[in-house]
C-alpha positions in Angstrom: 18.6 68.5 22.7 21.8 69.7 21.2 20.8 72.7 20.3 19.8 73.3 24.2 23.3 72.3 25.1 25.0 74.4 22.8 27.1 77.2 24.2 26.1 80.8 23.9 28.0 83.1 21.4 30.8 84.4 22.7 30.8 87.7 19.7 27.8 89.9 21.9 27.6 93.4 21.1 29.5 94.6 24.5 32.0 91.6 23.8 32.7 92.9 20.0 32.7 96.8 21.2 35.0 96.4 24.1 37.6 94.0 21.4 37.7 96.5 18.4 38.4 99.1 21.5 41.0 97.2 22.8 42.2 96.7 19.5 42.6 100.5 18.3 44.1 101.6 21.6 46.5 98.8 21.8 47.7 99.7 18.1 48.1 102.7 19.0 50.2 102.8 22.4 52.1 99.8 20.9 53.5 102.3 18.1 54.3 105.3 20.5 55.5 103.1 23.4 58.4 101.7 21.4 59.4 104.9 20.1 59.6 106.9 23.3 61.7 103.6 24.8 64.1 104.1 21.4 64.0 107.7 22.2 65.0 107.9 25.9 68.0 105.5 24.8 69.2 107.5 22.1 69.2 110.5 24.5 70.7 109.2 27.9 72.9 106.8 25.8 72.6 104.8 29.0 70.9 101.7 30.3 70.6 102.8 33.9 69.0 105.8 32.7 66.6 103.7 30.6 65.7 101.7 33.2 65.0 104.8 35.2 62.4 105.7 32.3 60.5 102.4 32.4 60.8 102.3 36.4 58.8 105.7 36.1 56.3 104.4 34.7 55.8 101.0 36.8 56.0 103.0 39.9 53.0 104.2 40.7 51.0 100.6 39.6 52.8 99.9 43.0 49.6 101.3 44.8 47.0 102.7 42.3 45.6 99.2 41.7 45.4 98.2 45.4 43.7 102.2 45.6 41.4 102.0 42.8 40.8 98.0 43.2 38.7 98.8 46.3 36.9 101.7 44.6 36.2 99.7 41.2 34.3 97.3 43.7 31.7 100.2 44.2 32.0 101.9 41.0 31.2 101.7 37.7 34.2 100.2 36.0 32.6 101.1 32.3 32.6 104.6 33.3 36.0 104.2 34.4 37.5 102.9 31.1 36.5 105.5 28.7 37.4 108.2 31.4 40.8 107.0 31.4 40.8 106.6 27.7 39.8 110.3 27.2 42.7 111.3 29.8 45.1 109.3 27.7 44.2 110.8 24.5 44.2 114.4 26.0 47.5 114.0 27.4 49.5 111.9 24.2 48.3 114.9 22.4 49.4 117.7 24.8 53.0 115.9 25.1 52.8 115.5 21.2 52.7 119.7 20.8 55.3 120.0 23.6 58.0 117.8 21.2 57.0 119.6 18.4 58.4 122.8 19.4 61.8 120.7 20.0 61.8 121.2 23.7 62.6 118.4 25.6 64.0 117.5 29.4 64.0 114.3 30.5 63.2 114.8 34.3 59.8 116.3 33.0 59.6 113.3 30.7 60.0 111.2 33.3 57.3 112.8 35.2 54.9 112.5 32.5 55.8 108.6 32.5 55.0 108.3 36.0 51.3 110.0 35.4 50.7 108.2 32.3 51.6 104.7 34.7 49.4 105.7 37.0 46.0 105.6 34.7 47.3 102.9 33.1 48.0 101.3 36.1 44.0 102.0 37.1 42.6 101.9 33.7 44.2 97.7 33.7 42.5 96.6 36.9 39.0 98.2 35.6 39.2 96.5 32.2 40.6 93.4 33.7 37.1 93.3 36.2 34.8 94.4 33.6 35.9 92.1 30.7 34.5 89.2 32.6 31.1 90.5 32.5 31.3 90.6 29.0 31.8 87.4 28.4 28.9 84.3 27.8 29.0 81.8 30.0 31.5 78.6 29.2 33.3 81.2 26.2 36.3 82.2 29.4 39.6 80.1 27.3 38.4 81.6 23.8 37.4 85.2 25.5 40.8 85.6 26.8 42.7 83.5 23.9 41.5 86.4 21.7 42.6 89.1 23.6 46.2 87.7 24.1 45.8 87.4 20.2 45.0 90.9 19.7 47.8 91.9 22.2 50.5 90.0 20.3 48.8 91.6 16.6 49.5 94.7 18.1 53.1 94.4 18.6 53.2 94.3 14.5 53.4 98.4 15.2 56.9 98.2 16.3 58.9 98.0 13.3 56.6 100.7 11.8 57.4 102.8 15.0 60.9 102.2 14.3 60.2 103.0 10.9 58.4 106.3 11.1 60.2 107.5 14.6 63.4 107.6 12.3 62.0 109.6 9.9 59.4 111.6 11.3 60.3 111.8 15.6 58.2 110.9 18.4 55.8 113.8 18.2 53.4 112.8 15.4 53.7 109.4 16.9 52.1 110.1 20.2 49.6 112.4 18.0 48.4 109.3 16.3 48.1 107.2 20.1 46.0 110.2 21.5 43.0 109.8 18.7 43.4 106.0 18.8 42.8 106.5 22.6 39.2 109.1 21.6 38.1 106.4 19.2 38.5 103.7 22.1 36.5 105.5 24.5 34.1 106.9 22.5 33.5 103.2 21.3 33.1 102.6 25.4 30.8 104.5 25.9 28.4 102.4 24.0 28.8 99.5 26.0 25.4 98.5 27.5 26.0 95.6 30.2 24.7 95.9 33.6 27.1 95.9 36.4 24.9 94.3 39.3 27.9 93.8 41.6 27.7 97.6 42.9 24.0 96.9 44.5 25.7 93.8 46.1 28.5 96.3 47.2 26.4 99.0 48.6 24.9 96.5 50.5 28.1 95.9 52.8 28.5 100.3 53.0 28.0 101.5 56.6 26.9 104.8 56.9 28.7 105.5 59.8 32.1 105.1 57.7 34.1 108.5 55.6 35.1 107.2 51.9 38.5 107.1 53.0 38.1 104.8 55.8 35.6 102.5 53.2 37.9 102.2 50.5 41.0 101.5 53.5 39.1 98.6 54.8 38.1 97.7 51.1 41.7 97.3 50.5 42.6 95.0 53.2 39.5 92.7 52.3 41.2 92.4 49.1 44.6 91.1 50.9 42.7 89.0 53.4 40.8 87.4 50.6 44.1 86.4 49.0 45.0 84.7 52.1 42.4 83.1 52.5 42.6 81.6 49.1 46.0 79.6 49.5 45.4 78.2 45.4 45.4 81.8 44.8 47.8 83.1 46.7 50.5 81.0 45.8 49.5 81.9 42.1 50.1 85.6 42.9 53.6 85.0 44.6 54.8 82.9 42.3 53.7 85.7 39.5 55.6 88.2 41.9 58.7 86.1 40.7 57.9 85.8 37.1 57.3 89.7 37.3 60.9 90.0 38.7 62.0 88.7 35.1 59.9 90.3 33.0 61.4 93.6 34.9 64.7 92.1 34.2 64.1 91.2 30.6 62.6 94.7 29.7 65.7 96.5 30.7 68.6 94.3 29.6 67.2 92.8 26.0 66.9 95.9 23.7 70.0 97.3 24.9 72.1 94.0 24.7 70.8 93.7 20.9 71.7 97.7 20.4 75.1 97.0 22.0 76.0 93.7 20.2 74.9 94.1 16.7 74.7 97.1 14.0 71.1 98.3 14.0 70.5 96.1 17.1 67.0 97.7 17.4 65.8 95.6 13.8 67.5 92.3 15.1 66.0 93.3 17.8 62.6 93.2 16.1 63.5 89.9 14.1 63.8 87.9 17.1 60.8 88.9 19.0 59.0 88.7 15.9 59.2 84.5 16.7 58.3 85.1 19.8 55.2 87.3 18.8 54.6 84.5 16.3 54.5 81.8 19.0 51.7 83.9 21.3 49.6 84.4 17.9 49.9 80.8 16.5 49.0 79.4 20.2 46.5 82.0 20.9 44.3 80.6 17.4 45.0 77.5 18.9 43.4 77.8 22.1 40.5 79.9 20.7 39.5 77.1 18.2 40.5 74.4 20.8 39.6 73.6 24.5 42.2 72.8 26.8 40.9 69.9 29.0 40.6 71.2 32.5 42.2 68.2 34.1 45.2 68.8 32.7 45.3 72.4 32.6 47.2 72.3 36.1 49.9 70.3 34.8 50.3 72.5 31.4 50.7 75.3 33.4 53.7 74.2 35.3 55.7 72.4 32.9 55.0 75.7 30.9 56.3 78.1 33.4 59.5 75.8 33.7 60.2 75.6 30.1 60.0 79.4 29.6 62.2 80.5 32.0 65.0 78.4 30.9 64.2 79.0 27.1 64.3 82.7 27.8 67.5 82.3 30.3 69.4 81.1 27.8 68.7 82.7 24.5 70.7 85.6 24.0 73.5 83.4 24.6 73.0 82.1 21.1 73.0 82.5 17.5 70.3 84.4 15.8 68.3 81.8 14.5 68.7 79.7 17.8 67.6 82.9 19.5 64.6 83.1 17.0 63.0 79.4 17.8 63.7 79.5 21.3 61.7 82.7 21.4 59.0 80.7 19.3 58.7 78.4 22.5 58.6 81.0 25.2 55.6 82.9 23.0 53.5 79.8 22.2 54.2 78.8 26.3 53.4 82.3 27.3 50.1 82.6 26.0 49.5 79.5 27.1 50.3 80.0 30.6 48.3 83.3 30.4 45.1 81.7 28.9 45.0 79.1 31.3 45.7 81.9 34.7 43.8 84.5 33.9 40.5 82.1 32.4 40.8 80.3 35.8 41.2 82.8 38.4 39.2 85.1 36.7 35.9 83.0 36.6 36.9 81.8 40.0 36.6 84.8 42.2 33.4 86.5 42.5 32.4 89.1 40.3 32.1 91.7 43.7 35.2 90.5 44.4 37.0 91.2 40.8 38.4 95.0 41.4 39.8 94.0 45.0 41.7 90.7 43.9 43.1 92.0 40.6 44.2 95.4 42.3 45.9 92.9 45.2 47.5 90.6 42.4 49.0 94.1 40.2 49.8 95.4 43.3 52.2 92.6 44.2 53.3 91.8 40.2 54.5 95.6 40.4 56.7 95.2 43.5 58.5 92.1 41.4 58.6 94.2 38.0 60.3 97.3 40.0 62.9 95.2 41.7 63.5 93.6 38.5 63.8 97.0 36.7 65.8 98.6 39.5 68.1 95.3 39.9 68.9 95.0 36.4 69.8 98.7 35.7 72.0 98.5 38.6 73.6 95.0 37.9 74.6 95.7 34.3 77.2 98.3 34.9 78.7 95.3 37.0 78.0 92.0 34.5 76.9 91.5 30.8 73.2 91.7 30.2 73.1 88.2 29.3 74.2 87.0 32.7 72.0 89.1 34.6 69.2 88.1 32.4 69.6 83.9 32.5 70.4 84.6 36.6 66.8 85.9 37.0 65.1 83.3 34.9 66.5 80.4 36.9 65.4 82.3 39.9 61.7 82.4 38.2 61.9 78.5 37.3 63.0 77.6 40.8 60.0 79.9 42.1 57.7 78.0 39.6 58.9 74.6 41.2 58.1 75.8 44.7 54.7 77.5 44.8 53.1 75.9 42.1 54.7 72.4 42.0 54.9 72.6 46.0 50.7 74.2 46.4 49.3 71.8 44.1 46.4 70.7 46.1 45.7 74.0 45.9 46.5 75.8 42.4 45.1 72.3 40.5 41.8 73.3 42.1 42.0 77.0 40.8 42.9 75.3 36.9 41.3 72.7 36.7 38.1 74.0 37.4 35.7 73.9 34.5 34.0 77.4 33.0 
């Protein structure tokens, strides 16, 4: 009898490819994507130009995963991945030669941001409706505990980006990210899972109707279905908020830490190490260890409360404060992301996946760019740490409202079991 109520593996074949993927291409992009950020900065010298850069390349995941959300629901989303991941690799090493001849302008740069955003922008809401399918039935908190794991691993890269961009330059960087990219989708193109949802799909297809007008009407089904889903919806404005910081955050930290301290990119590094430290140690935690669903809902919101002070008021103390409070916001972060993405995830319908996480990106961007734009803007005006601690009690107040105030709901979404 126990051995008839045990849970299925969650270490498949497709589960194991897609993770040693993930794991090479996030290496990879983790190394070159701090670089070009120290890069840009060392150039423009400038933190509205910086925020410029990083605005670039959030822009277009305004609209591409509303746009490809509605075609993912049709098409093959493994196909999808290793295309993308081919582009990628193609194009890291194009811009790789181009730096190597010592040529550089930064509104061509820019450009090159904006393309690179917009597969990655695509590429997230594929991977994000095909991971599901890869995972065993009742494994949803330890699938996604591992891959917030693997995410905060990756970040060990930094410091050797630092490292090697000061010695050796950005070029041989981004060479390095293209062929971690060809080793990802080659890997992908071994996955072997079945994606059933398109014969559902084709099902709902009306001859009568041009592509265009298909994936149109696709798209609106995927904002009507948030709608209707109030538990959900109030998630996804509620994340709108919390993306507002984490636009914020990304502009004003590094250069704060650059401004403030000698070698402010290493302290920098030191601090966020704790924080990377806090998503690793909780991820293990949550892999080896169930959280019990009827508490998940509760969890979740004291979480989101005690993070947005924590990282409201850090920078406006010493190092080592800085350092354990960051420890907090980590271990609360990946436990806030194990518990939303788990839930909704295994909540909405697997023909339903691309629509509802191109909806939910869709509206994340719009909080990340206002956050980005804002904060560039706000900073030639007040310090980085006021503009910084402003947004986060903004996000805490936001957490109070939709979550604490839908949580008939949200607790449904939660505290559902896998």
């Amino acid at each position: 009898m126990s051995e008839m109520n045990e849970k299925p593996s969650l270490w498949t074949r497709d589960f194991t490819i897609i993770t040693l993927g993930s794991v090479v291409s996030m290496f990879g992009n983790a190394m070159s994507g701090f670089a070009m950020s120290l890069m840009v900065l060392d150039i423009s010298q400038s933190t509205l130009l910086y925020s410029i850069f990083i605005a670039m390349y959030t822009l277009p995941q305004l609209f591409m995963p509303i746009l490809s959300g509605a075609v993912l629901d049709r098409f093959s989303r493994k196909k999808t991945i290793y295309t993308l991941d081919f582009l990628s690799a193609l194009l890291y090493v194009i811009m790789a030669c181009v730096l190597a001849t010592g040529w550089f302008s930064f509104p061509v740069f820019a450009v090159y941001c904006f393309v690179l955003g917009s597969i990655q922008s695509t590429y997230m809401v594929a991977y994000e409706s095909f991971y599901p399918l890869l995972i065993s039935e009742g494994n949803y908190q330890k699938a996604y505990s591992v891959a917030s794991v693997l995410e905060t691993l990756s970040a060990v890269m930094v410091p050797v980006s630092t490292f090697l961009y000061k010695r050796i330059g950005l070029s041989p960087l981004l060479a390095v990210n293209g062929l971690c990219f060809f080793i990802a989708a080659v890997m992908e193109t071994r996955i072997r899972a079945e994606e059933k949802y398109i014969e559902t799909q084709k099902a709902t297809e009306r001859e009568d109707r041009r592509p265009v007008r298909q994936v149109l009407d696709d798209t609106r089904e995927g904002f009507h279905y948030l709608t209707l889903e109030k538990g959900l919806l109030a998630i996804a404005v509620y994340f709108v908020f919390s993306a507002v910081c984490g636009g914020v955050s990304s502009v004003v930290v590094l250069p704060y830490f650059r401004n403030t301290f000698s070698d402010g990119e290493y302290w920098f590094m030191a601090v966020m190490a704790f924080s990377l430290a806090g998503r690793a140690i909780g991820g293990m935690i949550h892999y080896k260890k169930q959280i019990p669903a009827a508490f998940r809902y509760r969890i979740a919101l004291t979480v989101y409360v005690v993070i947005s002070v924590c990282e409201g008021i850090y920078l406006f103390f010493p190092v080592p404060v800085m350092m354990l409070l960051c420890f907090i916001v980590g271990f609360g972060g990946v436990t806030s992301y194990t518990i939303r993405i788990s839930a909704t995830q295994s909540y909405v319908p697997d023909e339903m996946k691309g629509r509802f996480n191109g909806a939910f990106n869709m509206l994340y961007t719009i909080g990340a760019l206002i956050g980005e734009f804002a904060a560039g803007t706000m900073t030639v005006i007040m310090s980085e740490r006021i503009v910084l601690m402003s947004s986060m009690l903004l996000c805490a107040l936001a957490a109070l409202i939709f979550i604490g105030g839908g949580r008939k709901q949200v607790s449904v979404i939660y505290n559902r079991s896998e």
